[in-house]
C-alpha positions as CSV (number, residue, x, y, z in Angstrom):
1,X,-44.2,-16.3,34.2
2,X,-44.8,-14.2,31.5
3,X,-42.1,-11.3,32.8
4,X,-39.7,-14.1,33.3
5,X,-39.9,-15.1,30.2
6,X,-39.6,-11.1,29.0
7,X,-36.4,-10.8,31.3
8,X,-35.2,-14.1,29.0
9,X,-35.8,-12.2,25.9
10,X,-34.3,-9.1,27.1
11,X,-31.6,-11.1,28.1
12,X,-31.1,-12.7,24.9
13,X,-31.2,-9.6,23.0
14,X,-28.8,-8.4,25.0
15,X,-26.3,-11.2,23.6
16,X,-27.7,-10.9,20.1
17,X,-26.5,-7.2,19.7
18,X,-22.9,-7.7,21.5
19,X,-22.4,-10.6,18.8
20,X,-23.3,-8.2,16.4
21,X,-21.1,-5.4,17.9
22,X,-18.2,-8.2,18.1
23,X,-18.8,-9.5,14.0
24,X,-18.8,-5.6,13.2
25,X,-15.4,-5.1,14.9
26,X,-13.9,-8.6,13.4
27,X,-15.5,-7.8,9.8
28,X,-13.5,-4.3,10.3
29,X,-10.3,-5.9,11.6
30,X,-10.3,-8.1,8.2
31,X,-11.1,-5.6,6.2
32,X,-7.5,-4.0,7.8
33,X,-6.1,-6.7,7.1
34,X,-7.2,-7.5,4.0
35,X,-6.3,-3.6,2.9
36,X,-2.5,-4.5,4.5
37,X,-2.2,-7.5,2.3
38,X,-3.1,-5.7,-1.2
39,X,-1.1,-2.7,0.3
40,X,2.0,-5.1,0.4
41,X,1.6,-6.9,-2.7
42,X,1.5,-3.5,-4.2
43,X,4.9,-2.3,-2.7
44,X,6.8,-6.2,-3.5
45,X,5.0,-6.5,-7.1
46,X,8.0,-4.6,-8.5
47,X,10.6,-6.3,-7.0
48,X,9.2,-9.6,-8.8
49,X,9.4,-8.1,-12.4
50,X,12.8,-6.7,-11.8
51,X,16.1,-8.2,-13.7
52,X,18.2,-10.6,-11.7
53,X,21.5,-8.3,-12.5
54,X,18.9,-5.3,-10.8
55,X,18.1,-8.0,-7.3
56,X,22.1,-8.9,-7.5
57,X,22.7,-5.3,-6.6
58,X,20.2,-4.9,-4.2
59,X,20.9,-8.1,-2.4
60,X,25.1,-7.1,-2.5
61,X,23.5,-3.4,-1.0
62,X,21.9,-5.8,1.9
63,X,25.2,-7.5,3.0
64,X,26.0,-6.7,6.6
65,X,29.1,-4.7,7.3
66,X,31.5,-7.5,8.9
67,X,35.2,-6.8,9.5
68,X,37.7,-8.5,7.6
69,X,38.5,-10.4,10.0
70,X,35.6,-12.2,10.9
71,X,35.1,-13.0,6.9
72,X,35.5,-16.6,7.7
73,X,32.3,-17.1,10.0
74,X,29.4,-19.1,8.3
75,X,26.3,-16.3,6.9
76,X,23.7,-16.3,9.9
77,X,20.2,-16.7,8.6
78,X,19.0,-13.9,10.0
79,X,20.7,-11.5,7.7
80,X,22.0,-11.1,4.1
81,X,22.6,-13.3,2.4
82,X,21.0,-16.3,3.6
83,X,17.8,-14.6,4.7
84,X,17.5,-13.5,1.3
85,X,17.6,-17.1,0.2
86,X,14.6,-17.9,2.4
87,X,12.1,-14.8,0.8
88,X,10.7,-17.1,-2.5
89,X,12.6,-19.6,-5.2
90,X,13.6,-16.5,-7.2
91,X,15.1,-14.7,-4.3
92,X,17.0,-17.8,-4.0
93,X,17.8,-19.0,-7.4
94,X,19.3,-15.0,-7.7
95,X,20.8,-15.2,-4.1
96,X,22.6,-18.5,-5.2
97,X,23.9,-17.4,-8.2
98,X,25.3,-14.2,-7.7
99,X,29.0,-15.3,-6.2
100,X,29.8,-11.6,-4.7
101,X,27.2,-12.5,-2.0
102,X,29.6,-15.2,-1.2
């Protein structure tokens, strides 16, 4: 009874430290995670400061190439300048109001 009842704890133990081994790689993964998010925030941060004329000519740089002749097709919102309409209000509110986009 009593080496059953070793085995058990043996067994348990067992478990115990694979939980632990699991936490430690999702406590890592965040960590990644985590480091990704400030990295990014860090990179965008400027583009939230910057003048709406300075976005205006970014976003008319972002403008696919389309041939004249397909000028008259509705923007897909996959691409500029509809997509850049969907990336926050001021994104739009710039996106909106700068007619060359258009």
């Amino acid at each position: 009874q009593l080496d059953k009842v070793l085995h058990d704890i043996s067994g348990l133990q067992t478990v115990m430290d694979g939980i632990h081994t699991l936490q430690q790689q999702l406590v890592e993964q965040k960590n990644k995670i985590v480091e990704s998010i400030n990295l990014h925030k860090r990179l965008v941060s400027p583009l939230w400061r910057s003048p709406t004329e300075v976005l205006s000519q970014i976003f008319s740089h972002c403008l696919p190439q389309i041939p004249k002749l397909d000028r008259l097709q509705l923007p897909s919102k996959l691409t500029a300048p509809m997509l850049l309409t969907r990336i926050c209000r001021q994104w739009r509110e710039v996106a909106v109001g700068t007619p060359n986009l258009w």
